[in-house]
C-alpha positions as CSV (number, residue, x, y, z in Angstrom):
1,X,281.5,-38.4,-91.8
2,X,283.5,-35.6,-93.5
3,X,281.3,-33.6,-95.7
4,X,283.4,-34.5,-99.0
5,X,282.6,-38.0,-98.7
6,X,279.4,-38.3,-100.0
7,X,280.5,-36.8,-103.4
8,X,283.3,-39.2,-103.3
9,X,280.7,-42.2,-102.4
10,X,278.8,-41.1,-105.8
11,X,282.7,-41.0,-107.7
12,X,283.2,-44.4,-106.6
13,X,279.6,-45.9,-106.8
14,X,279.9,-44.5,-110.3
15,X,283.5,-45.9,-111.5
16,X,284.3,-42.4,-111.6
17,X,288.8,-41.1,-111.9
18,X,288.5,-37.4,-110.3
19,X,286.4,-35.4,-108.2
20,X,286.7,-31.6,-109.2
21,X,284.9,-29.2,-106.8
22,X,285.8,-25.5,-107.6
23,X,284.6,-21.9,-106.2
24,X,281.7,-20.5,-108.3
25,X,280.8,-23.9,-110.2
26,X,279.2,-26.9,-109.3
27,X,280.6,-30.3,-108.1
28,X,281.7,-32.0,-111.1
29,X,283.2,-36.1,-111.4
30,X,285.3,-37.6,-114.5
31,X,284.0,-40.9,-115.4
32,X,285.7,-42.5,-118.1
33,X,287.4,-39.5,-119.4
34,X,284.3,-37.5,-119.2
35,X,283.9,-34.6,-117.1
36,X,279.9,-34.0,-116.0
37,X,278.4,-32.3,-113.2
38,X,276.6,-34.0,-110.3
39,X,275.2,-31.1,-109.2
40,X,273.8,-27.2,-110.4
41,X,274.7,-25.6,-107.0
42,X,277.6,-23.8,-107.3
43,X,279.9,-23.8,-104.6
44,X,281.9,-21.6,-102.4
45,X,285.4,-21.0,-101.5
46,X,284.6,-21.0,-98.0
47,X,282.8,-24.1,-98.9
48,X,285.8,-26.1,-100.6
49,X,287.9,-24.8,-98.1
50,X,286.6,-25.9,-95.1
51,X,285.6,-29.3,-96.7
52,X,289.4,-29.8,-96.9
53,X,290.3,-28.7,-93.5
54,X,288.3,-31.7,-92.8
55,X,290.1,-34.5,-94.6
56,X,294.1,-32.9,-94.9
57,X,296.5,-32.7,-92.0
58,X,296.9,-29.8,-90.6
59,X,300.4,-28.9,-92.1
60,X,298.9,-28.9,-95.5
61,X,296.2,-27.0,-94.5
62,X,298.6,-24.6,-93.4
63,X,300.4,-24.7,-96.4
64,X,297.5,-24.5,-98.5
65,X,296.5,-20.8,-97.4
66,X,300.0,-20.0,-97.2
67,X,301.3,-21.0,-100.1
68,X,298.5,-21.1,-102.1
69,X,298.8,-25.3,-102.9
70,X,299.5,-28.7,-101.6
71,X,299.4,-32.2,-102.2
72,X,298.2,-35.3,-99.4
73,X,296.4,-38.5,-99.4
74,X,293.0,-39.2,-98.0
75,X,291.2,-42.4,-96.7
76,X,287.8,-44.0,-96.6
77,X,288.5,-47.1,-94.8
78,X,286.2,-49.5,-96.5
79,X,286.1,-47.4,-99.6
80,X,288.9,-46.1,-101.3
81,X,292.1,-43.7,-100.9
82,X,292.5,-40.5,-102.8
83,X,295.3,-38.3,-103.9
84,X,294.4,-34.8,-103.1
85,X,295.6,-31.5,-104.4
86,X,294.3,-28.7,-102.8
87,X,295.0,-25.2,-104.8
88,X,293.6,-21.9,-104.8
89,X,292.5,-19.5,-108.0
90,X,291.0,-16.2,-109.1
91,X,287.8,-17.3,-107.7
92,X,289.3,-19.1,-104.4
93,X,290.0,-22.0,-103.0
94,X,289.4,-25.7,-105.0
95,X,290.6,-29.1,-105.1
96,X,290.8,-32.4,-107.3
97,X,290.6,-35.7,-105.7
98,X,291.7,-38.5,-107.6
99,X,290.5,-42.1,-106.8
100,X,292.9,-44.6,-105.9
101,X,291.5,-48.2,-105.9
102,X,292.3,-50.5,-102.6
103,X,292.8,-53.2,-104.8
104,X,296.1,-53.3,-106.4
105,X,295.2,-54.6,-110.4
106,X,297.2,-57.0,-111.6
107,X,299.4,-57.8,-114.7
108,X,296.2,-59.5,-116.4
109,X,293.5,-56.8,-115.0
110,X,295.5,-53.8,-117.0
111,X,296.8,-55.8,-119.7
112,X,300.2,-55.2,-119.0
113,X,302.8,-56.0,-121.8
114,X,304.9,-59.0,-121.3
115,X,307.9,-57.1,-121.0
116,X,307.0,-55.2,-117.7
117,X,307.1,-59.0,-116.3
118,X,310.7,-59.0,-117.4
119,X,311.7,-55.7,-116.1
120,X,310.2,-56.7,-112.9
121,X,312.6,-60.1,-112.7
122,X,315.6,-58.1,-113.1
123,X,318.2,-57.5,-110.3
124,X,319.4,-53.6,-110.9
125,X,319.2,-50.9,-113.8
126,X,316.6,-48.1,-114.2
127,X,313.1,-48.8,-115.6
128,X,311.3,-45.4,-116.3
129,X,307.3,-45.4,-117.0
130,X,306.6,-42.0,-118.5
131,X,303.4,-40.1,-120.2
132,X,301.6,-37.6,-119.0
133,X,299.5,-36.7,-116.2
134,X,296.4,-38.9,-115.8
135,X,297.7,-41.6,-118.1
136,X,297.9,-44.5,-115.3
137,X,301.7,-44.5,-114.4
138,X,301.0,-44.8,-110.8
139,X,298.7,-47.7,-111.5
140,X,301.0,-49.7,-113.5
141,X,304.2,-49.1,-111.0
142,X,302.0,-50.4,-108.5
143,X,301.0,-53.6,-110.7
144,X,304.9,-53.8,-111.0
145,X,306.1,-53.6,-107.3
146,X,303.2,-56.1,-106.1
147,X,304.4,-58.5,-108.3
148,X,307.5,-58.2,-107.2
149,X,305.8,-58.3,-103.6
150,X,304.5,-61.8,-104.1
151,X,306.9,-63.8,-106.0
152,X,310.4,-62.1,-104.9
153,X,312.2,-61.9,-101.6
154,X,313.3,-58.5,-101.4
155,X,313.6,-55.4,-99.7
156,X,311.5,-52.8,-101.6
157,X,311.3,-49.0,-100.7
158,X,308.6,-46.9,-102.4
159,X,309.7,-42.6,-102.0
160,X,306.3,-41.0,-103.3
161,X,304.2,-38.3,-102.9
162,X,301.8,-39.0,-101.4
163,X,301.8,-42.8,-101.1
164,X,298.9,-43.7,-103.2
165,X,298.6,-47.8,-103.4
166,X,298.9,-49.3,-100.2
167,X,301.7,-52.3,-100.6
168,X,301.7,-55.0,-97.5
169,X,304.8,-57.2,-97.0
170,X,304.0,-60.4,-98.8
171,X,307.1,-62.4,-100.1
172,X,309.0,-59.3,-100.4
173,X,309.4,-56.9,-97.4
174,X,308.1,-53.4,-98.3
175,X,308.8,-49.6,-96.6
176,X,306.6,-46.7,-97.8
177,X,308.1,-43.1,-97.4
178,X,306.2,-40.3,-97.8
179,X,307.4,-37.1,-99.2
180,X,306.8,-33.7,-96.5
181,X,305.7,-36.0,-93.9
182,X,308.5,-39.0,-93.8
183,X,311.4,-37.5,-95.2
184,X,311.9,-33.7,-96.6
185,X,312.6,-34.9,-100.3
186,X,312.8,-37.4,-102.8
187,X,316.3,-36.9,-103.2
188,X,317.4,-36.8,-99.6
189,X,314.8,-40.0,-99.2
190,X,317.0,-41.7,-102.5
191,X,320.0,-40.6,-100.7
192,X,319.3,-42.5,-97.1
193,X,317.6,-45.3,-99.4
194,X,321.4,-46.4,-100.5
195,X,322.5,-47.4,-96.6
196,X,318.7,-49.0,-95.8
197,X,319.5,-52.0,-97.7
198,X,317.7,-51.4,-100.8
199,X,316.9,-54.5,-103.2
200,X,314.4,-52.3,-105.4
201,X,313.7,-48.4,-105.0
202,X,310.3,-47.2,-106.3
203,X,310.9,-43.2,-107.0
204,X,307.6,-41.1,-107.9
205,X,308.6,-38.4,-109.5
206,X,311.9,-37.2,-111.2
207,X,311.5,-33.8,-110.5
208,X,314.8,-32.3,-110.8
209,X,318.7,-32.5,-111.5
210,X,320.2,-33.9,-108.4
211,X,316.9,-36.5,-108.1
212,X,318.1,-37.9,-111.8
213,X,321.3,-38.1,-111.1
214,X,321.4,-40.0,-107.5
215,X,318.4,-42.5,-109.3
216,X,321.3,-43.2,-112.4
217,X,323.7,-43.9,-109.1
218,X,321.6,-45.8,-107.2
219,X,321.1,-48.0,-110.5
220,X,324.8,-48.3,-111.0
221,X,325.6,-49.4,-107.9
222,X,323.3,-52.4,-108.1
223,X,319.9,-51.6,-107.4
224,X,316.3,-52.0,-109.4
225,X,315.2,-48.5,-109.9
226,X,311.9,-48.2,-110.7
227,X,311.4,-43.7,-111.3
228,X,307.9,-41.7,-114.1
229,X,308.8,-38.8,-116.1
230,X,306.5,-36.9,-117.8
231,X,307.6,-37.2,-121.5
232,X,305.4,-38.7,-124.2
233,X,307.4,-41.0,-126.1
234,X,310.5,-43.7,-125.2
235,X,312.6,-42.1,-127.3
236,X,311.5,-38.9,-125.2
237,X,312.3,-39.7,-122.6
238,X,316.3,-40.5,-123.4
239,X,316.5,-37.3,-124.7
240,X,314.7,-35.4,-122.2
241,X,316.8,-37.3,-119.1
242,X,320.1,-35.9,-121.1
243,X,318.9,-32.3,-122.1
244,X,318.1,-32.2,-118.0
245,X,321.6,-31.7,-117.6
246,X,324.8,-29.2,-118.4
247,X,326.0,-29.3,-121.8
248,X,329.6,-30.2,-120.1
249,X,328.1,-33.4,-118.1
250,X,325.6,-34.9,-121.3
251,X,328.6,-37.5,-122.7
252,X,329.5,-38.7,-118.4
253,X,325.7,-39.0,-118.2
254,X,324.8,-40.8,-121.6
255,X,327.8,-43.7,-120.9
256,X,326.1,-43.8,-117.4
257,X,322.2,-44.2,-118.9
258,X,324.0,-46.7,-121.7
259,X,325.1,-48.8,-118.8
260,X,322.0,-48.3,-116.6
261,X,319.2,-47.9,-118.7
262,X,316.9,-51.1,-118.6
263,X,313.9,-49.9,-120.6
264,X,311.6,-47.3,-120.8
265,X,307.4,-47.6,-120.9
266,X,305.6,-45.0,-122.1
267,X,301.8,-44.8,-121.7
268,X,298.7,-43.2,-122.9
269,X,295.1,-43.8,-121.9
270,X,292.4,-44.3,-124.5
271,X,288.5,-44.5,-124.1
272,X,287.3,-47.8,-125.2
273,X,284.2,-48.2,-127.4
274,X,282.4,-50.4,-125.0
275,X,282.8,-47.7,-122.1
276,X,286.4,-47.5,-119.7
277,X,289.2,-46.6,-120.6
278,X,292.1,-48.7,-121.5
279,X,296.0,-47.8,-121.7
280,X,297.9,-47.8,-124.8
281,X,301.5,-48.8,-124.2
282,X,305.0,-48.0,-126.1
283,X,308.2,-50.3,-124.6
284,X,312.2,-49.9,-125.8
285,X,313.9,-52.4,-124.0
286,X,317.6,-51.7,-124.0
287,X,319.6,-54.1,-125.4
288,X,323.6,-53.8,-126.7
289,X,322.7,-51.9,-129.9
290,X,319.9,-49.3,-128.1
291,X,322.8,-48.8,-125.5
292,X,325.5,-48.4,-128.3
293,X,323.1,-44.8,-129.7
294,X,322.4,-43.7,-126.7
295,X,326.3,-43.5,-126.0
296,X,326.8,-42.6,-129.3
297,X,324.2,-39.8,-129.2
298,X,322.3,-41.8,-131.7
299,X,318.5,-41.9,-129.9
300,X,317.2,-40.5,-133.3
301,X,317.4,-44.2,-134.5
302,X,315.4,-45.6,-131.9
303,X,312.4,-45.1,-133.9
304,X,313.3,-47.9,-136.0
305,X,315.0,-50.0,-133.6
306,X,311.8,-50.6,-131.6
307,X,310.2,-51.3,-134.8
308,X,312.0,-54.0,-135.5
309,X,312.4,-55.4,-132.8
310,X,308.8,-56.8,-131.8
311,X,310.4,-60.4,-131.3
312,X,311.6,-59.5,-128.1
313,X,309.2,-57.2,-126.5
314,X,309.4,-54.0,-127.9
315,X,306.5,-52.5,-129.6
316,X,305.7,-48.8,-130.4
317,X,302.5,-46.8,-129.8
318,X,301.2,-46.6,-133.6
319,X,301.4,-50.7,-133.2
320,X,299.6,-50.6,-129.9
321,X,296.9,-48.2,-131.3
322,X,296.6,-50.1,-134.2
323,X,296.6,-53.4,-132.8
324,X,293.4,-51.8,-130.2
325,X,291.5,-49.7,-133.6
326,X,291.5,-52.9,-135.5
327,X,290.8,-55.9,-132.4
328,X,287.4,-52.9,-132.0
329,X,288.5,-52.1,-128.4
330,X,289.0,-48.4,-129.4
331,X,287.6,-46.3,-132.0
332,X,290.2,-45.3,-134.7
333,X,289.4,-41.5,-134.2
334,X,290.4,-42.5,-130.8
335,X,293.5,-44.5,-132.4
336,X,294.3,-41.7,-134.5
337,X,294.0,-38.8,-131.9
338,X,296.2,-40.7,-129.2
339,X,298.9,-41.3,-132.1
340,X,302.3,-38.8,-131.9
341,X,303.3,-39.8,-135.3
342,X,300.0,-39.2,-137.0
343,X,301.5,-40.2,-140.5
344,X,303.1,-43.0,-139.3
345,X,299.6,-44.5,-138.0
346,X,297.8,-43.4,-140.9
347,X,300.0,-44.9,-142.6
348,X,299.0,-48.0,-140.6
349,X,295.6,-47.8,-140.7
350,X,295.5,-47.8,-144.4
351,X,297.7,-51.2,-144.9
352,X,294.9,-52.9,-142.5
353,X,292.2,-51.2,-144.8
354,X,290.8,-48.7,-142.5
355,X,289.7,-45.4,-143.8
356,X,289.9,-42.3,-141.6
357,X,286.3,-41.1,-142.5
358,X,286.0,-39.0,-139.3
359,X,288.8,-36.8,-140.7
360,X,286.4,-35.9,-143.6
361,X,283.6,-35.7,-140.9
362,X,285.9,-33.2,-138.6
363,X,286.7,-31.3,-141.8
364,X,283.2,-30.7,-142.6
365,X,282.4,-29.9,-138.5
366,X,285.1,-27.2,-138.4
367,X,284.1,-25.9,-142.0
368,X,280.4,-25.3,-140.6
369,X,281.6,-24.1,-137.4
370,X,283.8,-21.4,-138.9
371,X,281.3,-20.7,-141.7
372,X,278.8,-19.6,-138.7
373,X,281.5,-17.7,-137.0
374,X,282.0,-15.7,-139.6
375,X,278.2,-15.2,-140.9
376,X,278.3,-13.5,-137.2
377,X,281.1,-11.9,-137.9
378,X,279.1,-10.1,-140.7
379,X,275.7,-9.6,-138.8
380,X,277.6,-8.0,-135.9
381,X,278.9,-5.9,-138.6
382,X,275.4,-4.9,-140.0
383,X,274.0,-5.0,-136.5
384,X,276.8,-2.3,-135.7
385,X,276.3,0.3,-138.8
386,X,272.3,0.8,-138.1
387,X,273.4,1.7,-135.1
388,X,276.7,4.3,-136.2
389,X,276.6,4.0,-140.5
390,X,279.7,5.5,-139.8
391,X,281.6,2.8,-137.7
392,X,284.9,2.5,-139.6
393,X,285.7,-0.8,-137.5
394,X,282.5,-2.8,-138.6
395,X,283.3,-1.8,-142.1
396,X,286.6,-3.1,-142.0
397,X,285.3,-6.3,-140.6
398,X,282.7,-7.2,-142.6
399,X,284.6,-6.0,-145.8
400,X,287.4,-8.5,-144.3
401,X,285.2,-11.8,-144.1
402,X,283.8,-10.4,-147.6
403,X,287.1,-10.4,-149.4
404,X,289.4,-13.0,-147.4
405,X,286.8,-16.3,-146.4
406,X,287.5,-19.5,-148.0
407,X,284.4,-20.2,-148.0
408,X,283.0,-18.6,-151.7
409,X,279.4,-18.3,-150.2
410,X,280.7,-15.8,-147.5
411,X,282.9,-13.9,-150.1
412,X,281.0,-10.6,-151.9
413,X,283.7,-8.2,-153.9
414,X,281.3,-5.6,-155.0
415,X,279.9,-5.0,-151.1
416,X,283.3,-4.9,-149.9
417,X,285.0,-2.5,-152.5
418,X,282.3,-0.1,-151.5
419,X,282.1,-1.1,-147.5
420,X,286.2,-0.5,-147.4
421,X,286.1,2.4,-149.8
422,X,283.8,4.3,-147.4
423,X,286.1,3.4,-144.4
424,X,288.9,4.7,-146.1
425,X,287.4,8.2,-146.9
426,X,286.3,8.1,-143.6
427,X,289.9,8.2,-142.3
428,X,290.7,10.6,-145.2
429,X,292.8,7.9,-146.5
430,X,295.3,8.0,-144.0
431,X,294.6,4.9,-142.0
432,X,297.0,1.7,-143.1
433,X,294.9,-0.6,-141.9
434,X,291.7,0.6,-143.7
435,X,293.9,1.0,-146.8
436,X,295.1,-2.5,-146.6
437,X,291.4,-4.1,-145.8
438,X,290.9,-2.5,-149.5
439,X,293.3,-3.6,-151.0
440,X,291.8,-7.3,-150.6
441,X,288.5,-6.2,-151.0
442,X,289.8,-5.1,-154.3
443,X,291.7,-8.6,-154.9
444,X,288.6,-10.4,-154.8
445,X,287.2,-8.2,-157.3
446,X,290.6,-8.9,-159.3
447,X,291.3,-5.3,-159.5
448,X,294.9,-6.3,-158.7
449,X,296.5,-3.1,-160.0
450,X,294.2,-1.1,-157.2
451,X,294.7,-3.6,-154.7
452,X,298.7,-3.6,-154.7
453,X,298.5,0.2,-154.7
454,X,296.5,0.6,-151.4
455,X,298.8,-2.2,-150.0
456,X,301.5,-0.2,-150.9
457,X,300.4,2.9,-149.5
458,X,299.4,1.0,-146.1
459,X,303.2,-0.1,-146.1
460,X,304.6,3.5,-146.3
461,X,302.0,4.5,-143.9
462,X,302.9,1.6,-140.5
463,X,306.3,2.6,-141.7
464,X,306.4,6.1,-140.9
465,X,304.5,5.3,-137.9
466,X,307.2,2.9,-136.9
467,X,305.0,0.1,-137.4
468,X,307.3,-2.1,-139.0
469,X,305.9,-5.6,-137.8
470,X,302.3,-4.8,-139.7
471,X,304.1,-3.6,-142.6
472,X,306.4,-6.8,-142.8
473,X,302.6,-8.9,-142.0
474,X,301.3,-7.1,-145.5
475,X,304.2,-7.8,-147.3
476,X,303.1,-11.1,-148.6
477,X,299.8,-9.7,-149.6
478,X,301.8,-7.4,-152.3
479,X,303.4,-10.4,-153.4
480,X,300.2,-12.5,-154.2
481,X,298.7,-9.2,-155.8
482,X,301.5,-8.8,-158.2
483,X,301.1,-12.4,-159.0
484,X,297.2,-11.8,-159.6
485,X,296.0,-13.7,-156.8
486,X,293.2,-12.8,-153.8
487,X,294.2,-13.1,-150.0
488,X,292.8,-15.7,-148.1
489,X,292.2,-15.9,-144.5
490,X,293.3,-20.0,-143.8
């Protein structure tokens, strides 16, 4: 028994995602999107490292200390498979195991949308699953390609790395290739995949030019392309696959994504209020219209396009979040903080007569958060002049919190006045930033004559000491002066 496994006994026992185990700290799991530690021992680097020599093969141990990283697949037979990254930091050597269940989920068990089913019945085009790192793409290509598995008979070819879901022929006939230890890349891997009889072609990762383009040929020349990205949105993702490539190439490559594109899925995972987690899910299905903008450089329109067309399967992420917020699944802080378009959900929340009172809540958290970091500010200020009565910098600070807080009960004009006044003969007037802390000292006091004269005289001052960029920053301060108004630090 390696020593790592018992740690990842207690991730699975536990339902826990990820295993982080890191030099100087303690062992810590994530379980249901929260990261805790299982233990107060910290541990070593010597420690993490030679747990992994244990469990990786001895080429990515080798490329670990020499280059610092890698990337495998580890086994408990009986228990579970885990991606591994192994990587190495200021304080030496750690890694992050990620759970990967034996049991492939189905459609039903992740809630799949009904359009997924469709993509999978299809006979050529590119699907892409996108969203970011840890939002379940892996897990819903593998619901995907074991459906195909058991109700099509095909000839499947997964290129990943590493292979994380273990697919057995069933109906279909199905070839795993590992990146680094069955073939040197995903694009040389695509590249054989065309003369290996191909029906479908599961790609991991898009991770560069040439890798795009042979996946848009391979799905022009008749194959099912199944390929993640890491963009955040559908609409993204069109975008991101045509800014990948030379402005002179975009048009040949949007007419080839018009014609090849199937759909796109994008994906976010959100912690349900009953404990889990639960994926949110955004699908464009491309029909003649969706292909026309993307041809026509039109994506911005795409928006609206998968808004109105919920009939056939499309539905964006502000429905999805909406649709979870409302059915009580999720919370709507949850709904809200998962959303891109934040107005747009709002927006949504408010028709289905929801109130966002956690924003008010957050408002009030942050206000008393800041409110204390400044009433520090201050005390270290006070703390700092018993020590030197004559520390110019602790003036300045506390005169700054004084005159600039938005928060009145911080704010005191008289103190500051004198606090920055004292700095400033200090420096026998000749320091611009002294000079410009009392000039909004003296705003709050609405001495606004006085307080546009020593911002004045801290302009000429950066200026002659070629300090152009603070005397542009002070600039605005002059203007609000002028207009009889105090500075506020927002």
């Amino acid at each position: 028994m390696a020593k790592i496994d018992r740690y990842l006994e207690y991730l699975v026992a536990n339902s826990g995602s990820d295993l982080h185990l890191f030099a100087k700290q303690p062992p810590y799991v994530r379980i249901h999107g929260n990261i805790s530690a299982i233990e107060q021992t910290p541990l070593s680097s010597d420690g993490v490292l030679e747990m992994l020599k244990e469990i990786v093969p001895h080429k990515n141990y080798t490329e670990l200390i020499e280059d610092w990283d890698t990337d495998c697949a580890y086994e408990i037979p009986g228990l579970a498979r885990f991606r591994v990254n192994g990587f190495k930091d200021r304080d030496g050597f750690g890694t992050v195991l990620r759970q990967i269940p034996q049991k492939i989920p189905s459609f039903d068990d992740l809630r799949l949308p009904e359009a997924l089913r469709d993509f999978c019945q299809m006979s050529k085009g590119l699907v892409v699953i996108t969203g970011p790192t840890g939002s379940g793409k892996s897990t819903t290509l593998a619901a995907m390609i074991d459906f195909i598995n058991e109700t099509r008979n095909e000839h499947i070819i997964t290129i990943e790395d590493p292979i994380e879901f273990v697919h057995r022929s069933k109906k279909s006939v199905v070839n795993q290739r590992e990146v680094h230890r069955d073939t040197h890349s995903f694009t040389r891997a695509l590249r054989a995949a065309l003369r290996e009889d191909p029906d479908i072609i599961l790609l991991g990762e898009i991770r560069d030019l040439e890798t795009m383009e042979t996946a848009l040929e391979c799905a022009e020349t008749g194959h099912l392309v199944f390929a993640t990205l890491h963009t955040n949105s559908a609409v993204a993702t069109i975008d991101r696959i045509i800014d990948k490539f030379p402005a002179d190439k975009q048009n040949q490559i949007r007419t080839m994504l018009a014609d090849t594109l199937q759909g796109v899925v994008a994906q976010t995972l959100c912690k349900k209020l009953s404990g889990g987690r639960i994926a949110a899910f955004e699908v464009l299905k491309v029909t003649t219209a969706v292909s026309a903008m993307i041809r026509e450089s039109k994506t911005h329109m795409l928006n609206s396009v998968i808004q109105t067309n919920r009939k056939i399967g499309m539905q964006s992420f502000s429905d999805e979040l909406v649709h979870l917020a409302t059915s009580r699944i999720i919370s709507v802080k949850e709904a809200y903080v998962k959303a891109i378009d934040k107005a747009d959900i709002e927006a949504r929340l408010k028709q289905a007569n929801i109130e966002l009172t956690f924003k008010e809540d957050d408002k009030i958290i942050a206000r008393q958060r800041r409110t204390a970091t400044e009433q520090q500010k201050i005390e270290g200020a006070e703390a700092a002049l018993k020590l030197n009565p004559n520390d110019v910098n602790a003036m300045n600070a506390m005169a700054w919190v004084m005159s600039t807080s938005t928060y009145e009960e911080l704010r005191n004009a008289k103190v500051a006045v004198k606090t920055a006044s004292r700095a400033c003969a200090l420096t026998s007037n000749k320091d611009p930033y002294s000079l410009s802390i009392l000039g909004v000292a003296y705003a709050e006091d609405k001495s606004f004559r006085r307080a546009a004269d020593n911002t004045r005289k801290a302009i000429q001052l950066y200026i002659e000491q070629g300090d152009k960029e603070s005397a542009e920053n002070i600039e605005t301060r002059l203007e609000l002066f002028q207009q009889k108004k105090p500075f506020r630090d927002e």
